[in-house]
N, C-alpha and C positions, 0 to 999 in steps of 0.2 A: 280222100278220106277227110273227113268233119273234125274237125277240132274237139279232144280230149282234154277237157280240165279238170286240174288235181290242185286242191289246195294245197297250198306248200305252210305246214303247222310251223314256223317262225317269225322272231318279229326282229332277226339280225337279218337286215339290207344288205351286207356286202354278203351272206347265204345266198341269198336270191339271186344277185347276180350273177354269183359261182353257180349257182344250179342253170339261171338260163341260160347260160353260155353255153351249157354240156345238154339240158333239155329241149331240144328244139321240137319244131312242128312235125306233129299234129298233137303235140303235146304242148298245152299252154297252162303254162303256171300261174295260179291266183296265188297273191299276200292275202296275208290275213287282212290287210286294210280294207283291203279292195273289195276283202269276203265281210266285210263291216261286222270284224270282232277286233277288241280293243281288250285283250286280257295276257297279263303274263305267267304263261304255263309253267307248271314248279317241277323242279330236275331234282326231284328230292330221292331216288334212287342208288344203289351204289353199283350199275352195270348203267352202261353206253345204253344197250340194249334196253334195256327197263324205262331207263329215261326216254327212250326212243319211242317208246309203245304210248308211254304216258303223252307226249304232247299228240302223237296220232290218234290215239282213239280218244282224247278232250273234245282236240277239234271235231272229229266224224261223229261226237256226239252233239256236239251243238248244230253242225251242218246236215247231218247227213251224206254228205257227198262224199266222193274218193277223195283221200288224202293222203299227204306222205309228212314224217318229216326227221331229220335226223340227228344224232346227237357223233361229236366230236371228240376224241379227246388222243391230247398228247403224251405217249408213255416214253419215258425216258428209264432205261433197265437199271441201269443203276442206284436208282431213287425208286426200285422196286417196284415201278409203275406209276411214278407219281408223273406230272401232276391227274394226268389219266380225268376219272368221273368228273375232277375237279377242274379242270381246266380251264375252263372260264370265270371260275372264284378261287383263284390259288393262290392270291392274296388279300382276302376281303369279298365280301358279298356286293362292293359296287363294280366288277366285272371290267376291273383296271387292268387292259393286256399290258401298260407300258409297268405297271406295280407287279404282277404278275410274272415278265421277263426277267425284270431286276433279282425277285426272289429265285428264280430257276436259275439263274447264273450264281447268287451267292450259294446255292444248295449243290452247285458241280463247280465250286472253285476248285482246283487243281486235282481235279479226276481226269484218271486217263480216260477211261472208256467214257464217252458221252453218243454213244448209240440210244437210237431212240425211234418212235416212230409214231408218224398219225393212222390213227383207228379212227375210221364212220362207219356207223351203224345206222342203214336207211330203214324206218319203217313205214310201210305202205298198206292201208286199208283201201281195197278194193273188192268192191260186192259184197259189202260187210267184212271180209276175211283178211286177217293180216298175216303180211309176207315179211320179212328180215331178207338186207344184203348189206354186206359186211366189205370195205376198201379199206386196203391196207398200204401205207408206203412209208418205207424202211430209210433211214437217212441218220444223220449225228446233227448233235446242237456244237453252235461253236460260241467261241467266249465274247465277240463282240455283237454290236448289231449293225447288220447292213443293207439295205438296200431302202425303199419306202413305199413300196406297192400292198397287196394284201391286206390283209387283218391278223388279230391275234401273235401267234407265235412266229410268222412269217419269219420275221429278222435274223433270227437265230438260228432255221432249221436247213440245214443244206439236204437234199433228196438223194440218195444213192443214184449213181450215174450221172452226175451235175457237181459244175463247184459252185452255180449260185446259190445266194437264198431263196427260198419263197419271194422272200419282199423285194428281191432285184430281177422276176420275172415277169413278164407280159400274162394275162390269163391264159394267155393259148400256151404260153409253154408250160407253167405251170400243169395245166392240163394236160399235158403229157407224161406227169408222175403221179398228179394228185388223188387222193384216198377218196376224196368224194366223189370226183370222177369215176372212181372204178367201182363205186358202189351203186354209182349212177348209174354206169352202163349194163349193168344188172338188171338193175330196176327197169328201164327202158325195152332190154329183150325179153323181159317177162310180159311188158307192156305189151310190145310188137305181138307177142305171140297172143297176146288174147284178145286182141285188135283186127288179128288179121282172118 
């Protein structure tokens, strides 16, 4: 089978990595560099989903081609879903994960419950039409930070079934829990099946 390329609508590197470790062949994933666009898409929505749609049908409209791309975010329950849409500006619009941590930790100082979980919402334009898949992985924030792998909220987030952090696993293990992962592997048997 010939090589499938999808643009991948982000301009966070350590995404890309995480998506090609989980997207393999006959699926080859273009950056935006590579697809020689140099613009930063606006997550001005208040759903995962909406943001989601918005950086995918940008790109599919400046390229044309099949694109995917997805939006992130960490809901912790007892902050009502915060920091959730916001997660990558959840302290500031300069997209500071280490300002960012700090504020989630002073905002569940001595909360019992610190359940929480990451939400991705992939979206994918293919053949003009767009499709939504949705990974979810269910875990608790804890009060220090540990490990130095990942990105983001990594440090803080243990995954139900594990006592690391994100930031103290290998990507393969990671991927064994991860929300993008499982939105991935969605994405992928939808692919397969209209591939095959």
């Amino acid at each position: 089978m010939e090589n499938i390329e999808l643009v991948f609508a982000t301009n966070n590197q350590n995404k890309v990595k995480e998506i090609r470790s989980i997207l393999k062949e006959p699926f080859q994933v273009i950056t935006l560099l590579k697809a020689g666009i140099d613009i930063d898409i606006p997550e001005p929505h208040a759903t995962l989903e909406a943001n989601a749609s918005e950086k995918s049908s940008t790109i599919h409209r400046i390229t044309n081609k099949n694109c995917f791309s997805e939006d992130t975010g960490l809901e912790v329950f007892t902050l009502n879903g915060e920091p959730g849409v916001k997660s990558a500006r959840y302290a500031g619009e300069e997209r500071n994960f280490q300002d960012n941590i700090v504020l989630l930790l002073e905002k569940l100082h001595g909360a019992s419950d610190r359940t929480a979980q990451f939400r991705t919402v992939v979206s994918l334009i293919w053949n003009d039409q767009e499709y939504l898949f949705t990974g979810i992985c269910k875990g608790r924030i804890i009060e220090q930070q540990k490990g130095a792998e990942g990105f983001g909220y990594d440090p803080v987030f243990i995954p139900d079934g594990s006592d690391k952090t994100f930031a103290e696993m290998s990507m393969e293990e990671k991927n064994k829990f991860s929300h993008r992962k499982k939105a991935v592997a969605q994405l992928i048997d939808f692919l397969k099946q209209k591939v095959s």
